[in-house]
C-alpha positions as CSV (number, residue, x, y, z in Angstrom):
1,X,91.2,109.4,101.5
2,X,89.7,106.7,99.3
3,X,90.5,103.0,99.9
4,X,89.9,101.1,96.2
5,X,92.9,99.6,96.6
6,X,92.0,96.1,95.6
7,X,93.4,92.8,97.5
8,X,95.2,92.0,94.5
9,X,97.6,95.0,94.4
10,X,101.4,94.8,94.4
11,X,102.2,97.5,95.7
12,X,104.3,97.9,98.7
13,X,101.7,98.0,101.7
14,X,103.2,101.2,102.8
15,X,103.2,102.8,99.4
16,X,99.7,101.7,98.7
17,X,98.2,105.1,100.6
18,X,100.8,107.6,98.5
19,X,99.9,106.1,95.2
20,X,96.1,106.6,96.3
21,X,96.8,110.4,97.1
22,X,98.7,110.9,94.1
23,X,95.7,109.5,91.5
24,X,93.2,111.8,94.1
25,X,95.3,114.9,93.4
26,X,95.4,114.0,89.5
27,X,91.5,113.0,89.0
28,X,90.7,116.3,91.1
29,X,92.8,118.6,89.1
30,X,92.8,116.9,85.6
31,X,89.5,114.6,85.0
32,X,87.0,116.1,82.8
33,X,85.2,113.0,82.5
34,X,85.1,109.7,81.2
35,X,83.7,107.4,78.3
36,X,82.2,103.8,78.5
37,X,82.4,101.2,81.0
38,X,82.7,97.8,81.6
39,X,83.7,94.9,83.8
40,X,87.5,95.6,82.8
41,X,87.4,99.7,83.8
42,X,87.0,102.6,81.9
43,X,88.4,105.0,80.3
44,X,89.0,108.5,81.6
45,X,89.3,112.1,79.8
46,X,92.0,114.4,81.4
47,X,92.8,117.9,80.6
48,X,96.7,118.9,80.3
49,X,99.2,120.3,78.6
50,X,102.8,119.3,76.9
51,X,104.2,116.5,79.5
52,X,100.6,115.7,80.8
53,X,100.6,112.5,78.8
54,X,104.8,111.4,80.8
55,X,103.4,112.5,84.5
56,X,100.3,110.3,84.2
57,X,102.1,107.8,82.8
């Protein structure tokens, strides 16, 4: 398991290591790539199909 979590996350402590899984499972299974970067993040290309756009949101 990755740990990016930053020190400013509010995220419940405990729920800090499911959210981690659950963007794992979704960048291994959807992310095609991504385009540009910069000190304020990225953006990411995911593959999908109807309701793709509602689970990742």
């Amino acid at each position: 398991m990755t740990t990016w979590i930053p020190a400013s996350c509010t995220l419940p402590t405990t729920e800090q290591p499911l959210r981690v899984a659950e963007f794992d499972a979704l960048f291994a299974e959807r992310l095609t790539g991504r385009r540009g970067r910069s000190r304020c993040g990225c953006s990411v290309v995911l593959t999908g199909g109807p309701g793709m756009e509602d689970s990742v949101r």
